[in-house]
C-alpha positions as a Markdown table, in Angstrom:
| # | Residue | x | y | z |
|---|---|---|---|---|
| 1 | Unk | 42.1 | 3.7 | -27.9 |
| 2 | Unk | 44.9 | 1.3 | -30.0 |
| 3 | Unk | 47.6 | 4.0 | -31.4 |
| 4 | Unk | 46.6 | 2.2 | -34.9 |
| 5 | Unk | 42.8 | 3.3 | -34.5 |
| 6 | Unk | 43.8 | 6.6 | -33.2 |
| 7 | Unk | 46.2 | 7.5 | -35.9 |
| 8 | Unk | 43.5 | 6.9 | -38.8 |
| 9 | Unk | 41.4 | 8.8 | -36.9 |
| 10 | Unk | 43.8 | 11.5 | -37.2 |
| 11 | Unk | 45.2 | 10.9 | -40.6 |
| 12 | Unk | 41.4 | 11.2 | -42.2 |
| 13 | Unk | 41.0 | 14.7 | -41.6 |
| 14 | Unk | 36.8 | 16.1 | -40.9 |
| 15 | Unk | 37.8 | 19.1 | -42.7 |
| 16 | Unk | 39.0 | 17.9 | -45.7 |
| 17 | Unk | 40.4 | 14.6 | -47.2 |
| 18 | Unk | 43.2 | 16.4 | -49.0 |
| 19 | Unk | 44.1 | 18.4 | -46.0 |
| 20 | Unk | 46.2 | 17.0 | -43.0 |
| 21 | Unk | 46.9 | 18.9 | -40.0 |
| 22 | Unk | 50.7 | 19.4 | -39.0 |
| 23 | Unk | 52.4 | 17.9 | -36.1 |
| 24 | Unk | 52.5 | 21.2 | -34.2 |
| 25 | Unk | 48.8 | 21.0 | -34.1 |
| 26 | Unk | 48.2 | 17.6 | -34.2 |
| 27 | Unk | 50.8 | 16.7 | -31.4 |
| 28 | Unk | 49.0 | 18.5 | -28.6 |
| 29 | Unk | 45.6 | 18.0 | -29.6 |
| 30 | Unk | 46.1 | 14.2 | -28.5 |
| 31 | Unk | 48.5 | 14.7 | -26.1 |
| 32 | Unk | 45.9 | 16.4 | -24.4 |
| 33 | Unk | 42.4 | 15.6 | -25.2 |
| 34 | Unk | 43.2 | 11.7 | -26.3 |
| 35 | Unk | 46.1 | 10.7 | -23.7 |
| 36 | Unk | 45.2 | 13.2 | -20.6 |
| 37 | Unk | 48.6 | 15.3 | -20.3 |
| 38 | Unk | 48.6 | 18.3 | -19.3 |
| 39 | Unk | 51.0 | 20.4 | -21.6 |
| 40 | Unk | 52.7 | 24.0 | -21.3 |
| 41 | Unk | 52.8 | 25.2 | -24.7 |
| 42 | Unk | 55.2 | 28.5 | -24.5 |
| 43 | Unk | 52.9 | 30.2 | -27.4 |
| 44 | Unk | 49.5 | 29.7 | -25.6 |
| 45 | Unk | 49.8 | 29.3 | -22.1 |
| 46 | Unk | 53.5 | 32.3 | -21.7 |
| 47 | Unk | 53.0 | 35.9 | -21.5 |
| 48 | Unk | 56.0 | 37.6 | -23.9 |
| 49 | Unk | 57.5 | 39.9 | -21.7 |
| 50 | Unk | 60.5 | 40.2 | -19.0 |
| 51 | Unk | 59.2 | 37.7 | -17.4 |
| 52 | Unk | 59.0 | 35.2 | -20.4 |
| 53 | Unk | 62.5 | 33.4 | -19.6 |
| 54 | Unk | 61.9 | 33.0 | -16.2 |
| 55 | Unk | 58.5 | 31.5 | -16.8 |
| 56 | Unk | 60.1 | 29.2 | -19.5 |
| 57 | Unk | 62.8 | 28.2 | -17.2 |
| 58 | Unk | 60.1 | 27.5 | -14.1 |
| 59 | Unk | 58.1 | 25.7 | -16.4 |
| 60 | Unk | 61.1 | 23.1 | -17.5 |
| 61 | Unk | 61.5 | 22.5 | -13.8 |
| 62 | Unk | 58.1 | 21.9 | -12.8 |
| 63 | Unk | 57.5 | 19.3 | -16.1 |
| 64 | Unk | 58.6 | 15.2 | -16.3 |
| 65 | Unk | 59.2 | 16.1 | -20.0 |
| 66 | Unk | 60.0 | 18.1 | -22.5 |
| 67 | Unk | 59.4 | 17.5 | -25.9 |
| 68 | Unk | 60.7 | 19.9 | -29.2 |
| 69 | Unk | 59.0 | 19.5 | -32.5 |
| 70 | Unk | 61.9 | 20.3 | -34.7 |
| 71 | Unk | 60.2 | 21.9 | -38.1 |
| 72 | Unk | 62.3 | 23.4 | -40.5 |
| 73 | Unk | 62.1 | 27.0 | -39.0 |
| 74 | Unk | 62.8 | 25.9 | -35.4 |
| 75 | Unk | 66.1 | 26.4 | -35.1 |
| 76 | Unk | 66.0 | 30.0 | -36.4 |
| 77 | Unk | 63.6 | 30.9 | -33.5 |
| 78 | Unk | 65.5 | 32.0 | -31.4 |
| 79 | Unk | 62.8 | 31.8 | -28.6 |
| 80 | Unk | 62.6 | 28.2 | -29.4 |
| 81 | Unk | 66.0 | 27.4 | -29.2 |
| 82 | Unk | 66.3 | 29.2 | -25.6 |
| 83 | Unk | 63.3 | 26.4 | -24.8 |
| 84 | Unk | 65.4 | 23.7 | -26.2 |
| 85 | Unk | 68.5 | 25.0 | -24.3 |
| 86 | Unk | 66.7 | 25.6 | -21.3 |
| 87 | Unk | 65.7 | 22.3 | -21.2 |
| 88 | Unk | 69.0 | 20.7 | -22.1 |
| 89 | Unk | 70.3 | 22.8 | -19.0 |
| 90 | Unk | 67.8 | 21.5 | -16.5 |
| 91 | Unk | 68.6 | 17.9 | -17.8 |
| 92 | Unk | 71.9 | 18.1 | -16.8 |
| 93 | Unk | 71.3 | 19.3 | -13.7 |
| 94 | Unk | 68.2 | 16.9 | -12.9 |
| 95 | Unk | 68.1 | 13.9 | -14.6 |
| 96 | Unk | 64.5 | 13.1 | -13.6 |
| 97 | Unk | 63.8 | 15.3 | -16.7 |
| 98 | Unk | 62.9 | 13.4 | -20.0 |
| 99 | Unk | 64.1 | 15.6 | -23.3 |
| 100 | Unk | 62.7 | 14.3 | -26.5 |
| 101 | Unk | 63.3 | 15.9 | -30.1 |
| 102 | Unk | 60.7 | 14.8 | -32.3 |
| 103 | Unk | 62.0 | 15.9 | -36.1 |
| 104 | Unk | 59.7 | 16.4 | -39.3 |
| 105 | Unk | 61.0 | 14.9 | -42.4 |
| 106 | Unk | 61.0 | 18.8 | -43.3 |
| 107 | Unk | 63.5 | 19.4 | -40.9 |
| 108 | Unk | 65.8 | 17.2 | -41.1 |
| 109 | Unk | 65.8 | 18.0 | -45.0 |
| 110 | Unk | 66.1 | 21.4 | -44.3 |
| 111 | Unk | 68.5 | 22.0 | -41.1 |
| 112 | Unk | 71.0 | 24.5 | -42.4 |
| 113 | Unk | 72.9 | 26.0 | -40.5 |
| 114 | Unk | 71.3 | 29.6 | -38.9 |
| 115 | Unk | 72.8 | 32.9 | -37.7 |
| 116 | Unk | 73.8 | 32.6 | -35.0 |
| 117 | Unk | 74.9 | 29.5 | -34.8 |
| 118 | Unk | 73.2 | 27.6 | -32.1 |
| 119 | Unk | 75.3 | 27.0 | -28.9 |
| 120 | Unk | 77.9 | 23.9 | -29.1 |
| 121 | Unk | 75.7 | 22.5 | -26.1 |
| 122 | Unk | 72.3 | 22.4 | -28.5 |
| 123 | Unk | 74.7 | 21.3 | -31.3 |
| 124 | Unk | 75.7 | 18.3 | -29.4 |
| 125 | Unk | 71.9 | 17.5 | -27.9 |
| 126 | Unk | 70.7 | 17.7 | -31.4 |
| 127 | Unk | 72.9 | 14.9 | -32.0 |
| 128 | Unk | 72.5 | 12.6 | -28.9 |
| 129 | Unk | 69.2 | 12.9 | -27.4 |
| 130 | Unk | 66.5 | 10.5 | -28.0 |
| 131 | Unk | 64.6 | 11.3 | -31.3 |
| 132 | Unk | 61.4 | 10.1 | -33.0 |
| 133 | Unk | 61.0 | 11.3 | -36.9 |
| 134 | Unk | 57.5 | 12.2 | -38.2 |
| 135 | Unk | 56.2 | 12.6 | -41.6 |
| 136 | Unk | 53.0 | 13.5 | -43.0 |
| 137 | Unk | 53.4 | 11.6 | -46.4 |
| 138 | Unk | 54.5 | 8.8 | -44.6 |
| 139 | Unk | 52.2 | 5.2 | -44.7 |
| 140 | Unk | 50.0 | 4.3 | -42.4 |
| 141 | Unk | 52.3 | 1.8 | -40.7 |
| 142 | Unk | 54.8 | 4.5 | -40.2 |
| 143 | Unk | 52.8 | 6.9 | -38.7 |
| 144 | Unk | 51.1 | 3.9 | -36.2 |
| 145 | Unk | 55.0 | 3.4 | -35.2 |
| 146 | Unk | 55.4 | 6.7 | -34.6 |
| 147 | Unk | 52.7 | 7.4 | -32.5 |
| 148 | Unk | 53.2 | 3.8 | -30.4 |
| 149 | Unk | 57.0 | 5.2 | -30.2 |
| 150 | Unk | 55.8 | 8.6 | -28.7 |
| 151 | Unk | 53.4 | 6.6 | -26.4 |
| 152 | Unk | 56.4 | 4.4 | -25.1 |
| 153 | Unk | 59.0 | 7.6 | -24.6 |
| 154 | Unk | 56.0 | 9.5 | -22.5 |
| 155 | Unk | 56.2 | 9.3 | -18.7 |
| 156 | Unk | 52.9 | 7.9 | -16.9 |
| 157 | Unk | 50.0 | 10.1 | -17.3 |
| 158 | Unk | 48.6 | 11.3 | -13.8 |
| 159 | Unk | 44.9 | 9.1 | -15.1 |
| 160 | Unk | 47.0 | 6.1 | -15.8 |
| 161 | Unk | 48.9 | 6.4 | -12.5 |
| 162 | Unk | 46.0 | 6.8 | -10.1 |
| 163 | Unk | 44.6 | 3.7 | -12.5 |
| 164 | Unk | 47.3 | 1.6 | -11.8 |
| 165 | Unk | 47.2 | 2.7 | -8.0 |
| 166 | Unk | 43.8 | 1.2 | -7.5 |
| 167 | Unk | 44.6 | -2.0 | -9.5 |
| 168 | Unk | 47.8 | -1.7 | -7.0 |
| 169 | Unk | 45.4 | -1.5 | -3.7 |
| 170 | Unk | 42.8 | -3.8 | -4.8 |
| 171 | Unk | 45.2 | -6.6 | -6.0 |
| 172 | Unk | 46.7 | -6.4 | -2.0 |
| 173 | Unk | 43.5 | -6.3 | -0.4 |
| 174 | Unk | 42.7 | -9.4 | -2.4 |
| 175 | Unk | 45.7 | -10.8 | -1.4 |
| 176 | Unk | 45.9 | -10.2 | 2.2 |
| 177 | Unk | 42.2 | -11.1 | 2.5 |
């Protein structure tokens, strides 16, 4: 589906016209059901517990990306910024890794300083790694760029890949045929 069709899809809400769903829901909802990634979301697919880093940490190493929606309250989490961290630490040490920081128009309104301060390392990231801005009062044009942007930074889905792999095998039988 055209990222212009999808996103008034998505902009005219079933529930309610006045309504819009946030990014946080919004984000993995197509991600998943309209573009066929598979996503590790910390809050629904991580037990809390002991084991919680090391499951964050394994599941930066397995993933081609990782992607931090940065609301107004995300850099007080501090579970969120040991995610964004964690991943800024695996990029540096595998650069197969994509890290994208997707900001709200809330956030970057809103991005005081917290307490603790976030590490010099997340400081610096927040300032040099590829970023796409999203807002919900934003036109329709805006929010088609957006989602054509996110579409562009993603790495191949697994769907498209095997796709283009039989396009691949055909076009050389035809060709050695």
């Amino acid at each position: 589906m055209p990222e212009h069709l999808m996103s008034k899809k998505l902009m005219s809400c079933d529930e309610s016209k006045t309504t819009q769903k946030p990014l946080e829901v919004l984000l993995p909802h197509v991600l998943e059901v309209h573009w066929g990634y598979r996503l590790c979301l910390p809050e629904r697919d991580l037990l809390p517990g002991g084991a919680y880093t090391n499951d964050v940490v394994l599941g930066i190493k397995r993933s081609r990306m990782l992607m931090c929606v940065l609301s107004a309250d995300y850099l007080a989490d501090s579970s969120a910024v040991f995610v964004l961290e964690s991943g800024i630490q695996a990029l540096l040490k595998k650069s197969s890794i994509k890290l994208l920081l997707i900001w709200t128009s809330e956030a970057s309104a809103s991005l005081t300083p917290s307490d603790p301060p976030p590490s010099r390392l997340v400081q610096t990231a927040l300032k040099v790694l590829p970023r796409l801005t999203y807002s919900s009062e934003a036109s329709l044009r805006a929010v088609d760029n957006f989602w054509g942007s996110l579409r562009k930074a993603m790495p191949q889905s697994r769907k498209r890949q095997v796709a283009d792999m039989e396009c691949g095998m055909s076009f050389s039988a035809r060709k050695d045929s």
